[in-house]
N, C-alpha and C positions, 0 to 999 in steps of 0.2 A: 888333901883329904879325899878320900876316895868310898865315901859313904854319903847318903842323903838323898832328899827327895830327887834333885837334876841326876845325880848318877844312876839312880831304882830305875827313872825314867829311859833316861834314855841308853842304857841298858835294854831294856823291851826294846825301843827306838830299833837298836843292833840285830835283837831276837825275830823279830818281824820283816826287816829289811831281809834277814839273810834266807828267810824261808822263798825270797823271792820275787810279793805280791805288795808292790811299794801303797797301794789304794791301803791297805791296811793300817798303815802308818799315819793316817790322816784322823784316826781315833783318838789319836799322844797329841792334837793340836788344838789350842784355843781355840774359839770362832772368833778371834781378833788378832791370830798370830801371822807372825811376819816370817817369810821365808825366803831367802836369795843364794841364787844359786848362780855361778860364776861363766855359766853357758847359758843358759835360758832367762834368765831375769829374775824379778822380783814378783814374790806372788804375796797377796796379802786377804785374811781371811780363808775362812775355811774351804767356801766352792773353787777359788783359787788354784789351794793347795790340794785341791782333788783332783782337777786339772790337770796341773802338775805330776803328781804323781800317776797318773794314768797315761799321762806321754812319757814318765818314766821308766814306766811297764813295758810300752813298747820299743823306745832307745834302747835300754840297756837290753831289752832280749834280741835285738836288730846287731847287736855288734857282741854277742854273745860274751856279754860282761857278767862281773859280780865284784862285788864287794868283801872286801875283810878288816875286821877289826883289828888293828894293831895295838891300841894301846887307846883307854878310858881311864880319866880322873873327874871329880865333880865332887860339890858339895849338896848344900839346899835350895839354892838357886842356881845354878852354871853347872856347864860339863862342858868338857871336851872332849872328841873323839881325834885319834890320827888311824887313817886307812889306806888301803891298796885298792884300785879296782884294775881288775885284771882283763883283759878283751882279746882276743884274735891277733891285736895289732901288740901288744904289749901289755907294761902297766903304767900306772899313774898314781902319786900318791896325792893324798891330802890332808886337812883335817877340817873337822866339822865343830863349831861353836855356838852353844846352844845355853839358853836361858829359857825355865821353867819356874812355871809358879801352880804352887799346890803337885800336881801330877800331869799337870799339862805345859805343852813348850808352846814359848810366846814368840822366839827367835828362835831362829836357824840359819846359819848364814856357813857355804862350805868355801874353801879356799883351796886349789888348786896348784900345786907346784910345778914349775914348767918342764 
Protein backbone atom coordinates (compact mmCIF):
# COMPACT_ATOMS: atom_id res chain seq x y z
CA UNK A 1 0.00 0.00 0.00
CA UNK A 2 1.30 3.10 -0.92
CA UNK A 3 -1.16 5.60 1.08
CA UNK A 4 -1.10 6.56 4.89
CA UNK A 5 0.05 8.48 7.47
CA UNK A 6 4.17 6.88 7.23
CA UNK A 7 3.97 7.53 3.46
CA UNK A 8 2.11 11.52 3.70
CA UNK A 9 5.05 11.62 6.12
CA UNK A 10 7.77 10.77 4.89
CA UNK A 11 6.92 11.94 1.57
CA UNK A 12 7.57 15.70 3.23
CA UNK A 13 10.61 13.69 4.69
CA UNK A 14 11.78 13.51 0.65
CA UNK A 15 10.12 17.24 -0.14
CA UNK A 16 12.47 18.94 2.49
CA UNK A 17 15.56 16.84 2.27
CA UNK A 18 15.55 17.61 -1.48
CA UNK A 19 15.18 21.54 -1.12
CA UNK A 20 18.59 20.91 0.48
CA UNK A 21 18.35 22.29 4.35
CA UNK A 22 18.47 18.60 6.31
CA UNK A 23 18.02 21.08 9.93
CA UNK A 24 14.47 21.08 8.49
CA UNK A 25 13.71 17.62 8.68
CA UNK A 26 14.03 17.50 12.40
CA UNK A 27 10.25 19.06 12.61
CA UNK A 28 8.90 15.13 11.03
CA UNK A 29 10.87 13.80 14.41
CA UNK A 30 9.42 12.67 17.83
CA UNK A 31 11.42 14.16 20.80
CA UNK A 32 11.89 10.53 21.61
CA UNK A 33 12.93 9.27 18.13
CA UNK A 34 15.50 7.17 17.20
CA UNK A 35 17.88 7.57 14.26
CA UNK A 36 20.91 5.49 12.74
CA UNK A 37 22.66 6.18 10.29
CA UNK A 38 25.32 3.58 8.75
CA UNK A 39 28.31 6.25 8.93
CA UNK A 40 27.95 8.52 11.83
CA UNK A 41 26.01 6.58 14.44
CA UNK A 42 23.07 6.34 16.37
CA UNK A 43 21.44 9.56 17.36
CA UNK A 44 18.42 9.50 19.79
CA UNK A 45 16.10 12.42 20.61
CA UNK A 46 15.51 15.27 19.16
CA UNK A 47 18.89 17.71 20.12
CA UNK A 48 20.49 14.74 18.71
CA UNK A 49 18.95 14.56 15.65
CA UNK A 50 19.56 18.28 15.25
CA UNK A 51 22.93 17.63 15.53
CA UNK A 52 22.93 15.35 13.04
CA UNK A 53 21.52 16.84 10.69
CA UNK A 54 23.40 20.10 10.90
CA UNK A 55 26.75 17.93 10.17
CA UNK A 56 24.67 16.74 7.51
CA UNK A 57 24.31 20.14 6.00
CA UNK A 58 27.82 20.40 5.93
CA UNK A 59 29.00 16.64 4.66
CA UNK A 60 26.91 16.40 2.03
CA UNK A 61 27.62 20.12 0.75
CA UNK A 62 31.54 19.20 1.39
CA UNK A 63 31.33 16.46 -1.27
CA UNK A 64 28.91 18.28 -3.29
CA UNK A 65 26.14 15.49 -3.01
CA UNK A 66 22.41 15.19 -3.19
CA UNK A 67 19.84 12.87 -2.95
CA UNK A 68 17.11 11.24 -5.06
CA UNK A 69 14.20 9.48 -4.52
CA UNK A 70 13.82 6.41 -6.42
CA UNK A 71 11.15 4.57 -5.22
CA UNK A 72 8.44 5.22 -1.81
CA UNK A 73 5.97 2.58 -0.36
CA UNK A 74 4.32 2.85 3.26
CA UNK A 75 1.29 2.44 4.96
CA UNK A 76 0.05 4.06 8.51
CA UNK A 77 2.93 3.13 10.42
CA UNK A 78 6.07 2.21 8.13
CA UNK A 79 7.53 3.47 4.95
CA UNK A 80 10.33 2.90 2.95
CA UNK A 81 12.29 4.87 0.80
CA UNK A 82 15.08 3.27 -1.86
CA UNK A 83 17.58 6.30 -3.16
CA UNK A 84 20.71 7.49 -5.01
CA UNK A 85 22.94 9.97 -3.69
CA UNK A 86 25.02 11.28 -6.23
CA UNK A 87 28.61 13.21 -5.30
CA UNK A 88 31.77 14.19 -7.30
CA UNK A 89 33.06 10.78 -6.76
CA UNK A 90 30.04 8.80 -8.06
CA UNK A 91 26.99 7.33 -6.65
CA UNK A 92 25.72 5.25 -4.03
CA UNK A 93 22.46 3.69 -3.38
CA UNK A 94 20.35 2.79 -0.49
CA UNK A 95 17.25 2.71 1.40
CA UNK A 96 15.77 4.19 4.17
CA UNK A 97 13.28 2.51 6.81
CA UNK A 98 11.13 4.48 8.71
CA UNK A 99 8.27 4.07 11.37
CA UNK A 100 5.95 6.93 12.21
CA UNK A 101 3.37 7.42 14.72
CA UNK A 102 0.54 9.97 14.18
CA UNK A 103 2.73 12.52 11.69
CA UNK A 104 5.89 12.05 13.36
CA UNK A 105 8.87 9.32 12.73
CA UNK A 106 9.98 7.44 15.82
CA UNK A 107 12.75 5.52 13.59
CA UNK A 108 14.90 6.00 11.04
CA UNK A 109 17.39 3.62 10.31
CA UNK A 110 19.32 4.06 6.49
CA UNK A 111 21.12 1.13 4.85
CA UNK A 112 23.81 1.51 2.52
CA UNK A 113 24.76 -0.77 -0.32
CA UNK A 114 28.46 -1.34 -1.07
Amino acid sequence: MTTGAAFITIERFWQIQDAGDYTALVELFADDAELVDPIYGTFIGGDAIAAFMAKMNTEVTKVGGSFRLVELAGDESTAWAQWIMTTADGERSGVGVYRVRGDKITYYRDYINP
